[in-house]
mmCIF file of the N, C-alpha and C atoms, coordinates in Angstrom:
data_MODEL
# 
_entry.id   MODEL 
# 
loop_
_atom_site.group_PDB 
_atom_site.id 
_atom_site.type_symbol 
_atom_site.label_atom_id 
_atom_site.label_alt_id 
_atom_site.label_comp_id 
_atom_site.label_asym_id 
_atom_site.label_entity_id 
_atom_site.label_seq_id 
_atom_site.pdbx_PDB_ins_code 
_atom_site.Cartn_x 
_atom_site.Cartn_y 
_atom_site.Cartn_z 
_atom_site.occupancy 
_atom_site.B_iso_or_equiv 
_atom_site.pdbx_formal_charge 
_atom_site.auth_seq_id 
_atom_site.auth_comp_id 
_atom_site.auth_asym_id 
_atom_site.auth_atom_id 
_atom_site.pdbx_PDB_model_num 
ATOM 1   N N  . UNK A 1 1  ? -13.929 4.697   -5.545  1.00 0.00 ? 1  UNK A N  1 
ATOM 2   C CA . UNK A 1 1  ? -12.918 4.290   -4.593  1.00 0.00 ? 1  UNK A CA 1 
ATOM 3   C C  . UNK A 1 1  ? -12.960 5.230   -3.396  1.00 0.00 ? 1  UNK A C  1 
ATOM 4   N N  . UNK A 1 2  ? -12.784 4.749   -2.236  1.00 0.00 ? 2  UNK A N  1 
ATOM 5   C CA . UNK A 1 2  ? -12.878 5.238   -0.827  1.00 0.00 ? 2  UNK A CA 1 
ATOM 6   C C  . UNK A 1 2  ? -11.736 6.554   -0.837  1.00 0.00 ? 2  UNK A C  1 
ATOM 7   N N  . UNK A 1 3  ? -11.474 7.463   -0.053  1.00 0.00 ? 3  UNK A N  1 
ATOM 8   C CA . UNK A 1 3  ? -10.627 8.536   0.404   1.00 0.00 ? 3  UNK A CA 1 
ATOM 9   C C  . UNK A 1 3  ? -9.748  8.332   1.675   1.00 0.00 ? 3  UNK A C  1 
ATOM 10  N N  . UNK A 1 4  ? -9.830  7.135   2.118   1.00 0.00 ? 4  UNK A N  1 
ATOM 11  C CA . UNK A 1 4  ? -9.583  7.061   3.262   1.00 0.00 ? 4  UNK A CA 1 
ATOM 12  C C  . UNK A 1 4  ? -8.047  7.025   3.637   1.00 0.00 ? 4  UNK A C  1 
ATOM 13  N N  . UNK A 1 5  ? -7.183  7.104   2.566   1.00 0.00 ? 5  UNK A N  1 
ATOM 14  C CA . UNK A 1 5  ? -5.794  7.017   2.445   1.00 0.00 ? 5  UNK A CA 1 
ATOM 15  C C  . UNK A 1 5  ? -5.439  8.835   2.959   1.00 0.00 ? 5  UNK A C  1 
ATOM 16  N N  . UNK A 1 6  ? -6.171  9.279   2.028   1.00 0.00 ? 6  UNK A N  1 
ATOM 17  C CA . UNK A 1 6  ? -5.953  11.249  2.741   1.00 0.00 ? 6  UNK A CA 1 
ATOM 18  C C  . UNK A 1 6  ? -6.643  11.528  4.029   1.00 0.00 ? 6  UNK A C  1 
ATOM 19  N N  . UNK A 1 7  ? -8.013  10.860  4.343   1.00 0.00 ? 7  UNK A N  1 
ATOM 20  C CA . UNK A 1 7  ? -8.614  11.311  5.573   1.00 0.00 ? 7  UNK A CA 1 
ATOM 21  C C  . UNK A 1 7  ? -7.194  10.621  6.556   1.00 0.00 ? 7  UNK A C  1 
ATOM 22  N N  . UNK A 1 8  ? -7.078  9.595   6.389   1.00 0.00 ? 8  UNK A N  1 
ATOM 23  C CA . UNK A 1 8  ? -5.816  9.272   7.380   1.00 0.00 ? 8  UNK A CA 1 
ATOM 24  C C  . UNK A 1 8  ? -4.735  10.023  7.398   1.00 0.00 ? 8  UNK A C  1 
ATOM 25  N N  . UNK A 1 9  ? -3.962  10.268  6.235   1.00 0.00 ? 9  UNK A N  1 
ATOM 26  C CA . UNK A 1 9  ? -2.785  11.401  6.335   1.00 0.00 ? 9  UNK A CA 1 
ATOM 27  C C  . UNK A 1 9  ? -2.827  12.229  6.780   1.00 0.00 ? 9  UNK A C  1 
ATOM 28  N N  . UNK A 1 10 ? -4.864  12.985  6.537   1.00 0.00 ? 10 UNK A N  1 
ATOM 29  C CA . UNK A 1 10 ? -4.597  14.757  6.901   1.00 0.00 ? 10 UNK A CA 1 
ATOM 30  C C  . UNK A 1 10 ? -4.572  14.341  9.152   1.00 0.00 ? 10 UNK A C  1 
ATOM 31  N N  . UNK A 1 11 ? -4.939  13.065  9.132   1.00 0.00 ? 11 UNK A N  1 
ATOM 32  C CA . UNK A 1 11 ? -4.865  12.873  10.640  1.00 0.00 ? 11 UNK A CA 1 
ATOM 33  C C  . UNK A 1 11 ? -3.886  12.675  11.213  1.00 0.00 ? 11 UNK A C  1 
ATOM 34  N N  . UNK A 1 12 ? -3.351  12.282  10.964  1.00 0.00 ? 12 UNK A N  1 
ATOM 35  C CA . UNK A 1 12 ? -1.602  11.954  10.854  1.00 0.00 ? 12 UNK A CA 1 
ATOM 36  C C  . UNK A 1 12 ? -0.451  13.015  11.099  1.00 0.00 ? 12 UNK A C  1 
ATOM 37  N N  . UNK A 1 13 ? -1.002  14.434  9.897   1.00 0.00 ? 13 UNK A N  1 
ATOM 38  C CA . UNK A 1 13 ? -0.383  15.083  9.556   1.00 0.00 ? 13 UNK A CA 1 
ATOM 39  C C  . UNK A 1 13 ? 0.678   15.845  11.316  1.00 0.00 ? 13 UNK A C  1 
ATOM 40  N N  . UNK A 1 14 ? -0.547  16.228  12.065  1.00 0.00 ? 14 UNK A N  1 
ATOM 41  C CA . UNK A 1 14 ? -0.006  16.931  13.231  1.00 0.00 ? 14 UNK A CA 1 
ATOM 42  C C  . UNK A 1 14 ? 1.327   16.101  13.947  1.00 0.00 ? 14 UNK A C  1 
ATOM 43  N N  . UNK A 1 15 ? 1.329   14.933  13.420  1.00 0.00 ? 15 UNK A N  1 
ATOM 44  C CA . UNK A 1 15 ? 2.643   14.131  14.539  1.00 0.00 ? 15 UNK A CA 1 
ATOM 45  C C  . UNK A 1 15 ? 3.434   13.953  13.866  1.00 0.00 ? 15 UNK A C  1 
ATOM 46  N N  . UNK A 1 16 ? 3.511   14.634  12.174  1.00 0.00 ? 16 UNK A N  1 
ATOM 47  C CA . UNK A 1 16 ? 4.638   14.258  11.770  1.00 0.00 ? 16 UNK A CA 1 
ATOM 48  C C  . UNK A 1 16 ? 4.970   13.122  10.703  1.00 0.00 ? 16 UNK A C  1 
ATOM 49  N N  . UNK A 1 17 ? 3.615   12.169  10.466  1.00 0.00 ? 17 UNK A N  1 
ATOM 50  C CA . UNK A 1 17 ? 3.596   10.791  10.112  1.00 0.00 ? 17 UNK A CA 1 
ATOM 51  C C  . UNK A 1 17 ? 2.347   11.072  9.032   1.00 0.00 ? 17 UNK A C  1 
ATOM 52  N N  . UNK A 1 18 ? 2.898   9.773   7.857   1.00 0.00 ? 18 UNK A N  1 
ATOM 53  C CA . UNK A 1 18 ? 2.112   9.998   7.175   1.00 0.00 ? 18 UNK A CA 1 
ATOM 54  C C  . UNK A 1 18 ? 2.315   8.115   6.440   1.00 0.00 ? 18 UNK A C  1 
ATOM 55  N N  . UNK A 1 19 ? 0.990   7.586   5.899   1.00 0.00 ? 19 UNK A N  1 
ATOM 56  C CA . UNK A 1 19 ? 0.802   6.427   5.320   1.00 0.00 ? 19 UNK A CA 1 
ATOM 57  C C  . UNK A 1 19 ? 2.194   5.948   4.104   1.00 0.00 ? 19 UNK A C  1 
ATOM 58  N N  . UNK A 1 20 ? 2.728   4.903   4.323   1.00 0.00 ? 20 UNK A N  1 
ATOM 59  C CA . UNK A 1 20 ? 3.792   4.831   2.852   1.00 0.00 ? 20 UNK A CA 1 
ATOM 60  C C  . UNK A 1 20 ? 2.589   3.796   1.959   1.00 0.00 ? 20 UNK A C  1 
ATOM 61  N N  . UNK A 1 21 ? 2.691   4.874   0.634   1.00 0.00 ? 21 UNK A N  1 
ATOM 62  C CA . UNK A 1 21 ? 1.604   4.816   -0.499  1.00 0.00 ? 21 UNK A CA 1 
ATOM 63  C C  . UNK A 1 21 ? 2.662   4.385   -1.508  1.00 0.00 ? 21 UNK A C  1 
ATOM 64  N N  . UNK A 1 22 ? 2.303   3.952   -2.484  1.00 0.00 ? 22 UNK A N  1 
ATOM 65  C CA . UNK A 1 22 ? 3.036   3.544   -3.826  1.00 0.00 ? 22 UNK A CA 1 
ATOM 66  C C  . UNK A 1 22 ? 2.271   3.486   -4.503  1.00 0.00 ? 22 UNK A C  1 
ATOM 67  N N  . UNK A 1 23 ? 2.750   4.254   -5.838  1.00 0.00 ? 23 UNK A N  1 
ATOM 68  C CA . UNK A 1 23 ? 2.355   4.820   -7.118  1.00 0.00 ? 23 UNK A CA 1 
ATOM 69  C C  . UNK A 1 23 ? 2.982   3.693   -8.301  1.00 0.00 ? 23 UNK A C  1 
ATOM 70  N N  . UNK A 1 24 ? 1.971   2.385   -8.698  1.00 0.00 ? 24 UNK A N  1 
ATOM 71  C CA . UNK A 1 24 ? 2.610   1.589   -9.397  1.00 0.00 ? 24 UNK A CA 1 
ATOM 72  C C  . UNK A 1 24 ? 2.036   2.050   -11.245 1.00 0.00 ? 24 UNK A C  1 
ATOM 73  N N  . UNK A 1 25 ? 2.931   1.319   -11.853 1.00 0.00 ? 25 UNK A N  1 
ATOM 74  C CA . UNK A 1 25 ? 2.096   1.839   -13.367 1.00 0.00 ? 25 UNK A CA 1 
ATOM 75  C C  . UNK A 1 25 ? 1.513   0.286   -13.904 1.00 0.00 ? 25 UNK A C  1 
ATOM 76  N N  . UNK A 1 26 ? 0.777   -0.283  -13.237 1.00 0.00 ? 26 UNK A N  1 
ATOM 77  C CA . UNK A 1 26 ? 0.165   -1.662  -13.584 1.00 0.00 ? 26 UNK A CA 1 
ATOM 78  C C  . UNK A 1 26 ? -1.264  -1.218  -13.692 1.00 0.00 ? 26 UNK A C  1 
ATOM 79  N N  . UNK A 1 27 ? -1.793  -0.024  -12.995 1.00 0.00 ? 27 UNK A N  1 
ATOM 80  C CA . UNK A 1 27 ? -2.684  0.811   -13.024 1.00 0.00 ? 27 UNK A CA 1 
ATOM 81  C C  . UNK A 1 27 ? -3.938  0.192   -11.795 1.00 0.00 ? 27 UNK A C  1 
ATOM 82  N N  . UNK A 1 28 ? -2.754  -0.248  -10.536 1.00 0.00 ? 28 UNK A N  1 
ATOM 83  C CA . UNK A 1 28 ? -3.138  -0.124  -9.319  1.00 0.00 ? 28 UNK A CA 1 
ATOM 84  C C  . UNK A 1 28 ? -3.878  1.227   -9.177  1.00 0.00 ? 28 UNK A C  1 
ATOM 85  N N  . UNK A 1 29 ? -4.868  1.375   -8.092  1.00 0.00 ? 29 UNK A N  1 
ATOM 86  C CA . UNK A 1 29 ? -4.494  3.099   -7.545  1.00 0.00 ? 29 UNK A CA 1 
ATOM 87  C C  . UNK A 1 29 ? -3.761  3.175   -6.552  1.00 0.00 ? 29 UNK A C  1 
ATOM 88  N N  . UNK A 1 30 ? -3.571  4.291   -6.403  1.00 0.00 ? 30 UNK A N  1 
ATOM 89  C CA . UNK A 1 30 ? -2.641  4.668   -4.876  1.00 0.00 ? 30 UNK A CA 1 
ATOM 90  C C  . UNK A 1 30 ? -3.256  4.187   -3.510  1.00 0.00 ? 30 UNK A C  1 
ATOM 91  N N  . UNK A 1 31 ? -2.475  2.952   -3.368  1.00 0.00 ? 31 UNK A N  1 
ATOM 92  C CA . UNK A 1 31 ? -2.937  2.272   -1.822  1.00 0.00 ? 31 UNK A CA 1 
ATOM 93  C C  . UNK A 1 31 ? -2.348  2.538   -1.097  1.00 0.00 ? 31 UNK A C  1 
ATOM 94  N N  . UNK A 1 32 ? -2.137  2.271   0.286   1.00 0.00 ? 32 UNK A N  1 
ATOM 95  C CA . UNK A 1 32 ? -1.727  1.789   1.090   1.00 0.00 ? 32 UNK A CA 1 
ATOM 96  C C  . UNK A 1 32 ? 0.047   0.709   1.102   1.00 0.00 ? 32 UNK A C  1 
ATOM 97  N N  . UNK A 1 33 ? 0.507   0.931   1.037   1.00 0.00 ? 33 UNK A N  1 
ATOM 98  C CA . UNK A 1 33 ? 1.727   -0.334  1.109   1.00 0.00 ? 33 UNK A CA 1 
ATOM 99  C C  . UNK A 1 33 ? 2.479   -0.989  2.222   1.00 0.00 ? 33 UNK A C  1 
ATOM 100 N N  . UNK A 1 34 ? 1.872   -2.245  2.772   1.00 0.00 ? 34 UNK A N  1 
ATOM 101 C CA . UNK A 1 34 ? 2.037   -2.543  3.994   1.00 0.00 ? 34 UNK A CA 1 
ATOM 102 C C  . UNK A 1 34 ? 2.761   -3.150  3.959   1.00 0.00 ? 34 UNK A C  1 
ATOM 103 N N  . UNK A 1 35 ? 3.774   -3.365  4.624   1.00 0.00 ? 35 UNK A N  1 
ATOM 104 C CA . UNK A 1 35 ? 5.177   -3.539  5.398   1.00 0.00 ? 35 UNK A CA 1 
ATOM 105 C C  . UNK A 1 35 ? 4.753   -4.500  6.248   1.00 0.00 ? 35 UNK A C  1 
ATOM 106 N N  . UNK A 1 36 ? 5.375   -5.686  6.440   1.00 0.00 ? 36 UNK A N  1 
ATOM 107 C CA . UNK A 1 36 ? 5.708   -6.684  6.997   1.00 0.00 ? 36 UNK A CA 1 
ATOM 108 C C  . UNK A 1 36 ? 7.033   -6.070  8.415   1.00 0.00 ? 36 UNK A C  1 
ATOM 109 N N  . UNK A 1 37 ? 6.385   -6.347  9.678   1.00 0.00 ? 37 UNK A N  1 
ATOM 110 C CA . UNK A 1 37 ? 6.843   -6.329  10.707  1.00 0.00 ? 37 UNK A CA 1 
ATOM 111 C C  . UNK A 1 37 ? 7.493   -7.330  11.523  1.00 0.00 ? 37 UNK A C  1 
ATOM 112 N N  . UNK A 1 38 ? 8.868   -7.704  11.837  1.00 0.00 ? 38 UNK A N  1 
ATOM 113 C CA . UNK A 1 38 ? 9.164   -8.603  12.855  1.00 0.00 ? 38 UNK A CA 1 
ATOM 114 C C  . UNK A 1 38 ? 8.433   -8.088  14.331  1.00 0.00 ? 38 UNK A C  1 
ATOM 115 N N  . UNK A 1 39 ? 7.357   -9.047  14.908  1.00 0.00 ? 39 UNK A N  1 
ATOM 116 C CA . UNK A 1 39 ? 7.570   -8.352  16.069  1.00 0.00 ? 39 UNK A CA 1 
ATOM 117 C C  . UNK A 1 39 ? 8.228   -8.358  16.909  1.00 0.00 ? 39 UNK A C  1 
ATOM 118 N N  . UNK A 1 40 ? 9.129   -9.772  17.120  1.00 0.00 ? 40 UNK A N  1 
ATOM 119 C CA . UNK A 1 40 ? 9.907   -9.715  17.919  1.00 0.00 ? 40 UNK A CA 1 
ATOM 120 C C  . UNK A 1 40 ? 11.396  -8.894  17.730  1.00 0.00 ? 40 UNK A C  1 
ATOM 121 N N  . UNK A 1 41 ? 11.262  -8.402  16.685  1.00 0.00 ? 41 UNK A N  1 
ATOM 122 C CA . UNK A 1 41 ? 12.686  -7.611  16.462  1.00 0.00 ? 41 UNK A CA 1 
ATOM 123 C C  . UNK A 1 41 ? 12.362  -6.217  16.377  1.00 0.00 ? 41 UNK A C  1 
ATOM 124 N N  . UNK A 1 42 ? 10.742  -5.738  16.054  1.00 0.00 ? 42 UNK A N  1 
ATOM 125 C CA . UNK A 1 42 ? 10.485  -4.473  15.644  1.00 0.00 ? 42 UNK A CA 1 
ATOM 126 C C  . UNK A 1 42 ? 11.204  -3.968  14.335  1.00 0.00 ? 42 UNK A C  1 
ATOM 127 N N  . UNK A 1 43 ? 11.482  -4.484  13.528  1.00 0.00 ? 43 UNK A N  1 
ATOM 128 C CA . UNK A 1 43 ? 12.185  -4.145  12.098  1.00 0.00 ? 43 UNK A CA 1 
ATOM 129 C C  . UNK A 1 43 ? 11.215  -4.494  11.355  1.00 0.00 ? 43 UNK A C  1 
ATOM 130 N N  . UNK A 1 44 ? 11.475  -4.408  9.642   1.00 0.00 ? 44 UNK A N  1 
ATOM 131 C CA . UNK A 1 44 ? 10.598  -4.591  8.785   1.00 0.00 ? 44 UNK A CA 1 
ATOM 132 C C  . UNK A 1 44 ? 11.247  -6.200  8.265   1.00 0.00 ? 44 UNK A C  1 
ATOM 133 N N  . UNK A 1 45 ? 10.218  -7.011  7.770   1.00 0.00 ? 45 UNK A N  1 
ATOM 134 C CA . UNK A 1 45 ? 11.163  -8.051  7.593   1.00 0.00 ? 45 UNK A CA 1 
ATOM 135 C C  . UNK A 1 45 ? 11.157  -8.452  6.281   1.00 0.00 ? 45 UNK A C  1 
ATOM 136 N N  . UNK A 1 46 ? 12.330  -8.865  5.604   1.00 0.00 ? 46 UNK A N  1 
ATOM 137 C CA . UNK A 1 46 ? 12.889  -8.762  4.168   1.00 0.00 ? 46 UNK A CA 1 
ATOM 138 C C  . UNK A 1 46 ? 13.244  -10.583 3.623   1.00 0.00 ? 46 UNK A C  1 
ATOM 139 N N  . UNK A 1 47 ? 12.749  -10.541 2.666   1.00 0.00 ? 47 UNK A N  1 
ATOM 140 C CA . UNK A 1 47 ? 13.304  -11.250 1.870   1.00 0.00 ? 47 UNK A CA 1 
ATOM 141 C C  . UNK A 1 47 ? 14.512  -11.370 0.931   1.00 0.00 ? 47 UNK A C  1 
ATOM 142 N N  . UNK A 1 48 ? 15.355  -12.151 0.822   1.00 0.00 ? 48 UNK A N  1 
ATOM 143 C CA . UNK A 1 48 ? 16.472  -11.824 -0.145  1.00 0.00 ? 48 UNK A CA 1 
ATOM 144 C C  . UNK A 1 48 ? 16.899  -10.300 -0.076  1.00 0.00 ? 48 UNK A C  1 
ATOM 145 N N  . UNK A 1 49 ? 16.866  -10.001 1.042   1.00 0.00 ? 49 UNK A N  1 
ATOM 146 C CA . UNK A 1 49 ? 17.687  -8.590  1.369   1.00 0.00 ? 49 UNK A CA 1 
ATOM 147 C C  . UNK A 1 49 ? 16.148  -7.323  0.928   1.00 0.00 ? 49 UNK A C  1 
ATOM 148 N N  . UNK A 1 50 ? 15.016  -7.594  0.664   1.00 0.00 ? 50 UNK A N  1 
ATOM 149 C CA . UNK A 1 50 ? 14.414  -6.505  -0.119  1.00 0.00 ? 50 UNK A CA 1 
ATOM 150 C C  . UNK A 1 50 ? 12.945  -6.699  1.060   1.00 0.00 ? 50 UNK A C  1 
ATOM 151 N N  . UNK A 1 51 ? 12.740  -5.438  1.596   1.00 0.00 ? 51 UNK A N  1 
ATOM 152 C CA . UNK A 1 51 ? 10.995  -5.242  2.218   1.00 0.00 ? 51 UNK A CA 1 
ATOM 153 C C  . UNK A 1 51 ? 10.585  -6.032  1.732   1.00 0.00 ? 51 UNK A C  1 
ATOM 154 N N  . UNK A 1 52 ? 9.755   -6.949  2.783   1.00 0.00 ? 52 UNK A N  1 
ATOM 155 C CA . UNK A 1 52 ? 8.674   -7.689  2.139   1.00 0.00 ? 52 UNK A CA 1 
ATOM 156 C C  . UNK A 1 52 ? 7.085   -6.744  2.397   1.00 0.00 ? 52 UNK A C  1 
ATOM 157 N N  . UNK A 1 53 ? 6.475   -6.523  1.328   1.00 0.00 ? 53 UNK A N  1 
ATOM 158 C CA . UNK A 1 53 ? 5.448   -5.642  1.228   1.00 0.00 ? 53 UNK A CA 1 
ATOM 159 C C  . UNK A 1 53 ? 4.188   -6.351  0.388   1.00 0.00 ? 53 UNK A C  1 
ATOM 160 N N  . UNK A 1 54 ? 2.803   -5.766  0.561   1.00 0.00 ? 54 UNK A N  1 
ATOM 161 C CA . UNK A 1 54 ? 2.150   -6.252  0.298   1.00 0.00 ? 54 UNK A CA 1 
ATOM 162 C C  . UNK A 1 54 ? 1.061   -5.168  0.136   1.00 0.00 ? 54 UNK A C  1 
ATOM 163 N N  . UNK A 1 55 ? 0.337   -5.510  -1.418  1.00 0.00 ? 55 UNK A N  1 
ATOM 164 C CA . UNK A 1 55 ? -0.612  -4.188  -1.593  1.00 0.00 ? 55 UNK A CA 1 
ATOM 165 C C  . UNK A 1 55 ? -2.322  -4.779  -1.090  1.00 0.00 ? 55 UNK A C  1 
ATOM 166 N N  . UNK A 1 56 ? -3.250  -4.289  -0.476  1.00 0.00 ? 56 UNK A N  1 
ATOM 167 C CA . UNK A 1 56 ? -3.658  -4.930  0.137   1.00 0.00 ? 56 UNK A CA 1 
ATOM 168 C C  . UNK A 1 56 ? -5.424  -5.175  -1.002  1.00 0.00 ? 56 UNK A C  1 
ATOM 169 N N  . UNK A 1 57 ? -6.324  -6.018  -1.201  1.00 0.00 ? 57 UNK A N  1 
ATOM 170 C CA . UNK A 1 57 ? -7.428  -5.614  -1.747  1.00 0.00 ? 57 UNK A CA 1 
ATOM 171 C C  . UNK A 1 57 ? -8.767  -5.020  -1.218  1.00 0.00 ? 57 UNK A C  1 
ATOM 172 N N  . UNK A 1 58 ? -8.550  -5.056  -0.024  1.00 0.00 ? 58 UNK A N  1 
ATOM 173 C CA . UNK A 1 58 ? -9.527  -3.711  0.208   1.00 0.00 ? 58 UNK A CA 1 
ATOM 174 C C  . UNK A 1 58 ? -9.110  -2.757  1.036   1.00 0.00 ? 58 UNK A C  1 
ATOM 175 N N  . UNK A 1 59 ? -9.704  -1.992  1.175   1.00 0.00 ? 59 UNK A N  1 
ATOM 176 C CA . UNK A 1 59 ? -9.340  -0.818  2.460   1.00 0.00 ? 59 UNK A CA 1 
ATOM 177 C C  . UNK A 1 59 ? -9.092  -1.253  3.687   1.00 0.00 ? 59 UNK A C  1 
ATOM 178 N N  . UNK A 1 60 ? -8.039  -1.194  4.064   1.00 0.00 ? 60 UNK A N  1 
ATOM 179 C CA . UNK A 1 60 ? -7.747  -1.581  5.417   1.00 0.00 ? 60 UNK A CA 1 
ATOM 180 C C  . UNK A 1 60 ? -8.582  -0.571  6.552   1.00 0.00 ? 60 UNK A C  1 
ATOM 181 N N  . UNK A 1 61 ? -9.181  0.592   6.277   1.00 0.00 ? 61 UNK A N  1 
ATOM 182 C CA . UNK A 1 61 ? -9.647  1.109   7.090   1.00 0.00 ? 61 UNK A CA 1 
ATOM 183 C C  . UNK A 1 61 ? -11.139 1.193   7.053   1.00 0.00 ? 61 UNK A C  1 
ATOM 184 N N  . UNK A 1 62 ? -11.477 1.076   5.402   1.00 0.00 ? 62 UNK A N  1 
ATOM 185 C CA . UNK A 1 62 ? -13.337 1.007   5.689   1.00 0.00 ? 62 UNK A CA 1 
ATOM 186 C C  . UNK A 1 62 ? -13.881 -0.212  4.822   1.00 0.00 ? 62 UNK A C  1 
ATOM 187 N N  . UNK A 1 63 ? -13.078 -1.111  4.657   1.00 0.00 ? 63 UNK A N  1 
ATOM 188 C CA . UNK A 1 63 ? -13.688 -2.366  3.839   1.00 0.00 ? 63 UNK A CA 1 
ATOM 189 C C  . UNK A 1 63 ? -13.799 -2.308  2.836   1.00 0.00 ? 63 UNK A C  1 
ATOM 190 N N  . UNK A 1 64 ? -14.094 -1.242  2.098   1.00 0.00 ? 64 UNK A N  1 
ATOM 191 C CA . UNK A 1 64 ? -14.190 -1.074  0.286   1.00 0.00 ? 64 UNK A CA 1 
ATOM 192 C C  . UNK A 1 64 ? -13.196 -1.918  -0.530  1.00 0.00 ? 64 UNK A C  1 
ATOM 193 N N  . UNK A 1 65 ? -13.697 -2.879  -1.292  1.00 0.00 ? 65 UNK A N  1 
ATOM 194 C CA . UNK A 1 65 ? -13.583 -3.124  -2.371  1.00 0.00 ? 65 UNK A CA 1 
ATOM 195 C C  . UNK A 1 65 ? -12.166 -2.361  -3.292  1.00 0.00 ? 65 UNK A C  1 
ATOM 196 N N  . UNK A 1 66 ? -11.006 -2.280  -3.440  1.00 0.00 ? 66 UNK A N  1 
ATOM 197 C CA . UNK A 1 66 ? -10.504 -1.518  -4.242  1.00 0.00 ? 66 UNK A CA 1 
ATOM 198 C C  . UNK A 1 66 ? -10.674 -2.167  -5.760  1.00 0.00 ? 66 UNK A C  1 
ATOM 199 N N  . UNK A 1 67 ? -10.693 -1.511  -6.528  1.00 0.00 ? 67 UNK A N  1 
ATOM 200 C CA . UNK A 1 67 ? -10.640 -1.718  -8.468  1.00 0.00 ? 67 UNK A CA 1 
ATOM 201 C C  . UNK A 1 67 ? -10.304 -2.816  -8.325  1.00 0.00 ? 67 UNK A C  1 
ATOM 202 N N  . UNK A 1 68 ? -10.126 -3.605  -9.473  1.00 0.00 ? 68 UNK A N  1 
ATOM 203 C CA . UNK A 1 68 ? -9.509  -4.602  -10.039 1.00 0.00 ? 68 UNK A CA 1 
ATOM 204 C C  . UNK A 1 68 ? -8.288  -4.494  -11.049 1.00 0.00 ? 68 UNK A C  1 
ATOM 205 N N  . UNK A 1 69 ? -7.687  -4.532  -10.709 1.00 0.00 ? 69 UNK A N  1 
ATOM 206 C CA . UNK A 1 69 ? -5.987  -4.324  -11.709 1.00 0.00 ? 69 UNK A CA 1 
ATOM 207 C C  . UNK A 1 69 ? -6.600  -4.912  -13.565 1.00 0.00 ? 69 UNK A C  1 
ATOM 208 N N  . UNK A 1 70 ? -6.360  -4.395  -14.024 1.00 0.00 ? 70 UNK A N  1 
ATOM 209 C CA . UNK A 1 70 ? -6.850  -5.001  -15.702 1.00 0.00 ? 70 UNK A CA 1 
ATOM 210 C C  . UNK A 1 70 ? -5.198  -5.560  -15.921 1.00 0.00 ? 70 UNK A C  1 
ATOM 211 N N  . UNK A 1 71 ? -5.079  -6.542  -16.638 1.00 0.00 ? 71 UNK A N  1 
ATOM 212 C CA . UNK A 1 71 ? -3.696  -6.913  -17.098 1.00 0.00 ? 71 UNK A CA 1 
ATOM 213 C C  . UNK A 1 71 ? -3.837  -6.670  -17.962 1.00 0.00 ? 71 UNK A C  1 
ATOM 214 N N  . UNK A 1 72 ? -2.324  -6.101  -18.638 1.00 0.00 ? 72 UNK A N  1 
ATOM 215 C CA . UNK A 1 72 ? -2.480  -5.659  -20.145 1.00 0.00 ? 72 UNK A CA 1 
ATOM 216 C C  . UNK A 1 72 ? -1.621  -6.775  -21.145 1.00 0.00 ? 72 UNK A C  1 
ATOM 217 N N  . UNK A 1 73 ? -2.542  -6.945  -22.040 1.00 0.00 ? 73 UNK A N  1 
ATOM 218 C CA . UNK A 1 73 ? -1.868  -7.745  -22.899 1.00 0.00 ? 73 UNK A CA 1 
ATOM 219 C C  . UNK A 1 73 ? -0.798  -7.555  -23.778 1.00 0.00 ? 73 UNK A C  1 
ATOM 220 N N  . UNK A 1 74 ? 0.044   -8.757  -24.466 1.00 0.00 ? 74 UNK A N  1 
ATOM 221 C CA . UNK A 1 74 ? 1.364   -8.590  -24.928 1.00 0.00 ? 74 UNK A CA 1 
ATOM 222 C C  . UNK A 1 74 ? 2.442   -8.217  -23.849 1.00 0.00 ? 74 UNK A C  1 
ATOM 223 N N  . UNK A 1 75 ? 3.771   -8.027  -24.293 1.00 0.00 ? 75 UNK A N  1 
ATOM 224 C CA . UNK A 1 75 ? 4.926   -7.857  -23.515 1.00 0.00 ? 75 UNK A CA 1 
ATOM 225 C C  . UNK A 1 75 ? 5.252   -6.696  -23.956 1.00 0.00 ? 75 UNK A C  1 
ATOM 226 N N  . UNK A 1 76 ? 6.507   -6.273  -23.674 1.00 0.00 ? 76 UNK A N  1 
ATOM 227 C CA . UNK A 1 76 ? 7.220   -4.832  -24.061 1.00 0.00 ? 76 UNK A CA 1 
ATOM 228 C C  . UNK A 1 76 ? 7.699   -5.088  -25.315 1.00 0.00 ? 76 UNK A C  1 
ATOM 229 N N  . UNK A 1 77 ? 7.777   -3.900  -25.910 1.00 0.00 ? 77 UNK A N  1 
ATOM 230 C CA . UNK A 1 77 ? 8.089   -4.096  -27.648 1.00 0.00 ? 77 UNK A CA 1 
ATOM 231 C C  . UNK A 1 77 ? 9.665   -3.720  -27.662 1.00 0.00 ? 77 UNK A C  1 
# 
């Protein structure tokens, strides 16, 4: 898997700003978590009151391929 989530942060770092990442336990890796923008309002725009967000499947910055999520079988015990 690509690095390109830290090469961006450590670029970032000087202004203050940094990528919003999410740490899921479905056994995603740590992407990217992109936020849905009104543009005409400049806000984030929500569904039923909640971010609408979206994890993306490849690198938004160098094309790579991210993993494939494995689903795990059965439900919670």
């Amino acid at each position: 898997m690509c690095d390109c989530v830290n090469l961006v942060n450590e670029k970032l770092r000087p202004g203050g700003h940094r990528l919003n990442t999410a740490i899921t336990f479905d056994g995603r890796p740590e992407v990217p978590l992109i936020s849905l923008i009104r543009t005409d309002a400049w806000k984030v725009e929500t569904r039923r009151g909640q971010p609408s967000s979206f994890w993306p499947s490849y690198c938004p910055f160098c094309g790579e391929k991210y993993p494939e999520v494995e689903k795990a079988e059965g439900g919670a015990a």
